[in-house]
C-alpha positions in Angstrom: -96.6 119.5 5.5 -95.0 116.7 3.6 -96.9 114.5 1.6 -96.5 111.6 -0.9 -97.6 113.3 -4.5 -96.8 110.8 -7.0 -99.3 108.4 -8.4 -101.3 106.3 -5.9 -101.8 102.8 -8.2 -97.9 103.1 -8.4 -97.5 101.9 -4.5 -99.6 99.1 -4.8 -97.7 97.7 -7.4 -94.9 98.3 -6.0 -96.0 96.4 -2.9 -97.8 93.6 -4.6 -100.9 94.2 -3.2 -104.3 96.4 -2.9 -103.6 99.2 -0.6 -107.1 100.7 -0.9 -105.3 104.4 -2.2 -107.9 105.3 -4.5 -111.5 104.7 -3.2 -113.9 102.8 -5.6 -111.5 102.3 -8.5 -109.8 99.7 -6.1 -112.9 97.4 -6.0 -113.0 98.3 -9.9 -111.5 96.3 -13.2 -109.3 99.7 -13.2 -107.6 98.8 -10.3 -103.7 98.8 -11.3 -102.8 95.5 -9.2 -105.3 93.4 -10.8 -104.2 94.3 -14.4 -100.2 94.7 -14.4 -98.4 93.0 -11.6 -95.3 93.8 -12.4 -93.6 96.3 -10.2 -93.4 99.4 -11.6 -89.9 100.8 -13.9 -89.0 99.3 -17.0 -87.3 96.3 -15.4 -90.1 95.7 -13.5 -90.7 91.9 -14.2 -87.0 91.1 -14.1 -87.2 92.6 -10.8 -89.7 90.1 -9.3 -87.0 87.3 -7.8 -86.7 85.8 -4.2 -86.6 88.4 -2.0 -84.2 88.6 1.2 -85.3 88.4 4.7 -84.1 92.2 4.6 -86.0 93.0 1.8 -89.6 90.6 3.3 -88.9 93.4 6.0 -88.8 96.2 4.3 -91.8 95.7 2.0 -93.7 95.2 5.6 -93.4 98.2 7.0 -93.5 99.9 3.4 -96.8 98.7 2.8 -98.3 99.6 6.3 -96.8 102.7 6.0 -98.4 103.5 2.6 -101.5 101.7 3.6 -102.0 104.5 6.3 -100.8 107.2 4.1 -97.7 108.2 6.7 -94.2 109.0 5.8 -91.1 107.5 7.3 -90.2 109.8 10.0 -93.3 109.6 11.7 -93.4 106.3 11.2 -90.6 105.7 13.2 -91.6 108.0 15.8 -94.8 105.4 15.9 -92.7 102.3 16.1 -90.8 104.7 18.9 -94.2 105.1 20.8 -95.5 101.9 20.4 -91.8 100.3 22.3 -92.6 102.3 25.1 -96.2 101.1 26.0 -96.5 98.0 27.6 -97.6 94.8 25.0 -96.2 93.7 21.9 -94.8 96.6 19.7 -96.3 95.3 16.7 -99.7 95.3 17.8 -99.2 98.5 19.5 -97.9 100.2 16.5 -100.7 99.0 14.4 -102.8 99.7 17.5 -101.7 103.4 16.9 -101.7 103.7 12.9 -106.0 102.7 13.6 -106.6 105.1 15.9 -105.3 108.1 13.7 -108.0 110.6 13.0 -107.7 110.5 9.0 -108.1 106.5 9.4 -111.4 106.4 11.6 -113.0 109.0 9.5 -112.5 106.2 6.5 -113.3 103.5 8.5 -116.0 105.3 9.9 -117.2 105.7 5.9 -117.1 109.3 5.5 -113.9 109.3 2.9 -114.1 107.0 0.3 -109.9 106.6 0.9 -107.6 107.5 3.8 -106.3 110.3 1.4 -110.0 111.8 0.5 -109.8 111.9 4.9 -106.8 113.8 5.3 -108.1 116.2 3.0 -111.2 116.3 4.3 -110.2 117.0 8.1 -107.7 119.5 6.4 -110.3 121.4 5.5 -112.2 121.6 8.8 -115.1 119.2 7.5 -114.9 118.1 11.1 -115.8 118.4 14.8 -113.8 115.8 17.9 -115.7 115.8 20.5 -117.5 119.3 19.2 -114.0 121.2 18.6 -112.7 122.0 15.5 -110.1 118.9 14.4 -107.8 119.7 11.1 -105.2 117.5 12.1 -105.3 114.1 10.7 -102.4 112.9 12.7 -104.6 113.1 16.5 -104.9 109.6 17.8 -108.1 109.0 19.6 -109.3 107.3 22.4 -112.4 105.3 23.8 -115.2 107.4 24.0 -114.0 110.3 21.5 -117.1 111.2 19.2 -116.6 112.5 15.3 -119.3 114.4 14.4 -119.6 116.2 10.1 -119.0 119.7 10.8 -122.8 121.6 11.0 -121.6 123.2 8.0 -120.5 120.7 5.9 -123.4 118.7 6.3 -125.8 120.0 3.2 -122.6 118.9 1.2 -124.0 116.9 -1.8 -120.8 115.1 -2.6 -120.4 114.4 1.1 -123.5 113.4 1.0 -122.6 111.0 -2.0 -119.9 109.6 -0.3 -121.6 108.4 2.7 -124.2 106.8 0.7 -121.7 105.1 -1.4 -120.2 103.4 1.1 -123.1 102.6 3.7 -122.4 98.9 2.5 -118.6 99.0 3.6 -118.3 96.9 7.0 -118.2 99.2 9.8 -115.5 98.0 12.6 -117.0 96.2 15.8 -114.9 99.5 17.7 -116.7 102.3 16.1 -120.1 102.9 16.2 -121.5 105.1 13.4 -124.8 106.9 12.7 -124.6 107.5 9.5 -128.1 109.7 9.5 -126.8 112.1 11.9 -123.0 111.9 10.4 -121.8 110.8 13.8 -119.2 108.3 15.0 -117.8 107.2 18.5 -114.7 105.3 19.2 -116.1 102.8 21.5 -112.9 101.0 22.3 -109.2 101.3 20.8 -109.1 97.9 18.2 -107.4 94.7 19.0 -104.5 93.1 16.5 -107.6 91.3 15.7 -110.2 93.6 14.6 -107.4 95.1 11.9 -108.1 93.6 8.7 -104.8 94.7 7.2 -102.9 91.6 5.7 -99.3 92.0 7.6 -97.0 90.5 9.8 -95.9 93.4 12.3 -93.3 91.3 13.7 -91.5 91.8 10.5 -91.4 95.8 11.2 -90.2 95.1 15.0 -87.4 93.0 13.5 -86.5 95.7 11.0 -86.4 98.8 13.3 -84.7 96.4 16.3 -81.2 95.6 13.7 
């Protein structure tokens, strides 16, 4: 399976902003945003000009796309999906990016990132709806329950994580017992219960040229 291996603080740079890639060091003084802002390369400052409406587009969707951890082809094939279902594409397509497995075990606070969570369901940590779920991809519905494999549940460092990040705001969709290490979807999110800082009209413009 593809995957981006290159250094996570690099993206954020790149894009300008905090893409939460790296768990605790991004609410940290080591986070790279908040110490170099320059873009990365060693023309990086000469590289911060006006950008084009183009290039406000591309650093859109480049930044949801890293944001979720999902590489270009199936992001398109997302954007694809999200034209087809009735509403705004936008909205759908961030609509969809949520309801990704990897995503709702982070929200849900059992990663401390979205990568720690693809790794994590990679390794059969755990149960949808009481079947074994190693895809981090699956989109969920309303109603769908995440449940820490029965296995995987003595796990100290899972244990650690959970902990950690019992003060992390828990999204009005989800509903999360975090002493059992159990989550249900309650209802797919609205454009407004997505605290991601993006104008998806941008990324309908770009895929629509």
């Amino acid at each position: 399976m593809a995957r981006y291996t290159g250094p996570s603080c690099r993206l954020c740079r790149r894009e300008g902003k905090k893409l939460f890639l790296k768990g605790e060091r991004c609410y940290s003084d080591k986070c790279a945003v908040t110490r170099r802002e320059a873009v990365p390369g060693q023309h990086g400052k000469a590289r911060m000009r006006k950008q084009s409406e183009y290039g406000i587009q591309l650093r859109a969707k480049q930044s949801t796309r890293r944001y979720y951890g999902v590489l270009e082809g199936q992001f398109r094939e997302y954007f694809e999906e999200a034209s087809r279902k009735p509403g705004m594409a936008g909205e759908n397509l961030m609509r969809i990016l949520e309801s990704r497995l990897d995503n709702i075990v982070y929200r849900c606070g059992f990663a401390s990132s979205r990568k720690e969570a693809r790794q994590l369901v990679r390794h059969n940590h755990f149960r949808l709806n009481g079947h074994k779920a190693n895809i981090p991809s699956i989109q969920l519905r309303a109603g769908d329950v995440i449940t820490v494999a029965e296995g995987s549940r003595s796990s100290d460092k899972l244990k650690a994580v959970v902990e950690s990040n019992s003060s992390r705001p828990t999204p009005k969709w989800l509903d999360v017992d975090a002493a059992k290490m159990e989550a249900r979807v309650l209802e797919l999110p609205n454009r407004e219960d997505i605290d991601f800082d993006v104008a998806e009209h941008l990324i309908v413009e770009l895929y629509s040229k």
